[in-house]
C-alpha positions in Angstrom: 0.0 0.0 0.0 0.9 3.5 -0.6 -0.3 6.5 1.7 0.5 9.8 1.4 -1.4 11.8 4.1 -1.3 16.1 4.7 -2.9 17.6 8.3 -2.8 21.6 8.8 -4.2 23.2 12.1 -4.7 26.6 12.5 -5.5 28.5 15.9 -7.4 31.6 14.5 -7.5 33.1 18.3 -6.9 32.0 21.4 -10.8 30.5 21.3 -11.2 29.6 17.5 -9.6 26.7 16.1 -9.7 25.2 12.3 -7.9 21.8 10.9 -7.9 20.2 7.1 -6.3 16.7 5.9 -6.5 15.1 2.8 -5.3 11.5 2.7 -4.5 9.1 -0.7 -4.3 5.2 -0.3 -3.4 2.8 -3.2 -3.3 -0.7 -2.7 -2.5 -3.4 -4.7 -5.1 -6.2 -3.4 -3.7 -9.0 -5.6 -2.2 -12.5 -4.0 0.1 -14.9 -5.9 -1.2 -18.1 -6.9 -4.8 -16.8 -6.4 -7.2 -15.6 -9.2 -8.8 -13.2 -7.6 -7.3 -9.6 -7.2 -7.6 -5.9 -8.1 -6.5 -2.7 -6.4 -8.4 0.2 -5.3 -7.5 3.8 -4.7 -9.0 5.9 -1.5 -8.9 9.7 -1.2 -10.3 11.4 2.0 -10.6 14.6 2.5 -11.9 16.4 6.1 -12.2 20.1 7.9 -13.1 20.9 11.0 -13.9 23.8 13.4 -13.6 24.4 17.0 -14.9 26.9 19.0 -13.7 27.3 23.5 -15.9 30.4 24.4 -14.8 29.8 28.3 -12.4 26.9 29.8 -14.7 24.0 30.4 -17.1 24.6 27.2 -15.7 23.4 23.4 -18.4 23.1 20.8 -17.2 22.0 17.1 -18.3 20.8 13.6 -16.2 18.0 10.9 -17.3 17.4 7.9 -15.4 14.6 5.5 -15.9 13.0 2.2 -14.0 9.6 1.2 -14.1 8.1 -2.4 -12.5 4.6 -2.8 -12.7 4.0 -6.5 -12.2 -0.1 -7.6 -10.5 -2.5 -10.2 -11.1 -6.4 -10.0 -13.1 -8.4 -7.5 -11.6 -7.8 -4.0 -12.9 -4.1 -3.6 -16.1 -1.9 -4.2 -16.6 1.5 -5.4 -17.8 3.7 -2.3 -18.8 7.4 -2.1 -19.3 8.6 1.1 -19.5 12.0 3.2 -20.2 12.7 7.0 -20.9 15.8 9.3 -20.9 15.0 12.9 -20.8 17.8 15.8 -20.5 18.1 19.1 -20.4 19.8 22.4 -18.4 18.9 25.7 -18.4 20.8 29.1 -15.7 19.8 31.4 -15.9 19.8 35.0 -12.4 20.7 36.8 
Protein backbone atom coordinates (compact mmCIF):
# COMPACT_ATOMS: atom_id res chain seq x y z
CA UNK A 1 0.00 0.00 0.00
CA UNK A 2 0.89 3.49 -0.64
CA UNK A 3 -0.33 6.52 1.66
CA UNK A 4 0.49 9.76 1.41
CA UNK A 5 -1.36 11.78 4.12
CA UNK A 6 -1.34 16.12 4.73
CA UNK A 7 -2.92 17.62 8.30
CA UNK A 8 -2.76 21.56 8.77
CA UNK A 9 -4.19 23.19 12.13
CA UNK A 10 -4.72 26.55 12.52
CA UNK A 11 -5.53 28.50 15.89
CA UNK A 12 -7.42 31.64 14.49
CA UNK A 13 -7.51 33.09 18.28
CA UNK A 14 -6.91 31.98 21.43
CA UNK A 15 -10.78 30.53 21.25
CA UNK A 16 -11.22 29.63 17.49
CA UNK A 17 -9.59 26.66 16.08
CA UNK A 18 -9.70 25.22 12.28
CA UNK A 19 -7.91 21.75 10.89
CA UNK A 20 -7.95 20.17 7.08
CA UNK A 21 -6.34 16.72 5.95
CA UNK A 22 -6.49 15.14 2.75
CA UNK A 23 -5.30 11.49 2.68
CA UNK A 24 -4.50 9.09 -0.70
CA UNK A 25 -4.26 5.18 -0.30
CA UNK A 26 -3.40 2.77 -3.16
CA UNK A 27 -3.30 -0.69 -2.70
CA UNK A 28 -2.47 -3.42 -4.75
CA UNK A 29 -5.13 -6.20 -3.40
CA UNK A 30 -3.67 -9.02 -5.59
CA UNK A 31 -2.23 -12.46 -4.00
CA UNK A 32 0.11 -14.90 -5.85
CA UNK A 33 -1.18 -18.06 -6.88
CA UNK A 34 -4.77 -16.84 -6.37
CA UNK A 35 -7.18 -15.62 -9.18
CA UNK A 36 -8.75 -13.24 -7.61
CA UNK A 37 -7.32 -9.60 -7.24
CA UNK A 38 -7.64 -5.94 -8.13
CA UNK A 39 -6.49 -2.66 -6.36
CA UNK A 40 -8.40 0.20 -5.27
CA UNK A 41 -7.47 3.78 -4.71
CA UNK A 42 -9.00 5.90 -1.54
CA UNK A 43 -8.89 9.70 -1.21
CA UNK A 44 -10.25 11.39 2.04
CA UNK A 45 -10.58 14.61 2.49
CA UNK A 46 -11.88 16.41 6.11
CA UNK A 47 -12.23 20.12 7.88
CA UNK A 48 -13.11 20.92 11.01
CA UNK A 49 -13.95 23.79 13.42
CA UNK A 50 -13.55 24.37 17.04
CA UNK A 51 -14.93 26.90 18.98
CA UNK A 52 -13.66 27.32 23.47
CA UNK A 53 -15.86 30.41 24.38
CA UNK A 54 -14.83 29.84 28.30
CA UNK A 55 -12.43 26.88 29.77
CA UNK A 56 -14.69 24.00 30.41
CA UNK A 57 -17.08 24.60 27.24
CA UNK A 58 -15.71 23.44 23.39
CA UNK A 59 -18.39 23.06 20.79
CA UNK A 60 -17.23 22.00 17.08
CA UNK A 61 -18.27 20.84 13.58
CA UNK A 62 -16.25 18.00 10.95
CA UNK A 63 -17.26 17.43 7.90
CA UNK A 64 -15.42 14.60 5.54
CA UNK A 65 -15.91 13.00 2.22
CA UNK A 66 -13.96 9.61 1.18
CA UNK A 67 -14.12 8.12 -2.36
CA UNK A 68 -12.51 4.64 -2.84
CA UNK A 69 -12.69 3.97 -6.54
CA UNK A 70 -12.23 -0.07 -7.57
CA UNK A 71 -10.50 -2.53 -10.18
CA UNK A 72 -11.08 -6.43 -10.01
CA UNK A 73 -13.08 -8.37 -7.50
CA UNK A 74 -11.65 -7.76 -3.95
CA UNK A 75 -12.91 -4.11 -3.62
CA UNK A 76 -16.15 -1.86 -4.24
CA UNK A 77 -16.58 1.53 -5.40
CA UNK A 78 -17.77 3.69 -2.30
CA UNK A 79 -18.81 7.41 -2.08
CA UNK A 80 -19.25 8.62 1.06
CA UNK A 81 -19.54 12.02 3.15
CA UNK A 82 -20.23 12.72 6.95
CA UNK A 83 -20.88 15.81 9.29
CA UNK A 84 -20.90 15.02 12.90
CA UNK A 85 -20.82 17.80 15.80
CA UNK A 86 -20.47 18.10 19.07
CA UNK A 87 -20.43 19.80 22.40
CA UNK A 88 -18.39 18.89 25.66
CA UNK A 89 -18.37 20.81 29.10
CA UNK A 90 -15.68 19.84 31.45
CA UNK A 91 -15.88 19.77 35.03
CA UNK A 92 -12.41 20.70 36.76
Amino acid sequence: ATRLKLDADYAATAAISVSAGLEQLRRDLSRPGTPLGGSDRTTTWRIGARWQPIRPLQVGCDLSSERRSARGVVSAPYDGTTLGCFGQFVLQ
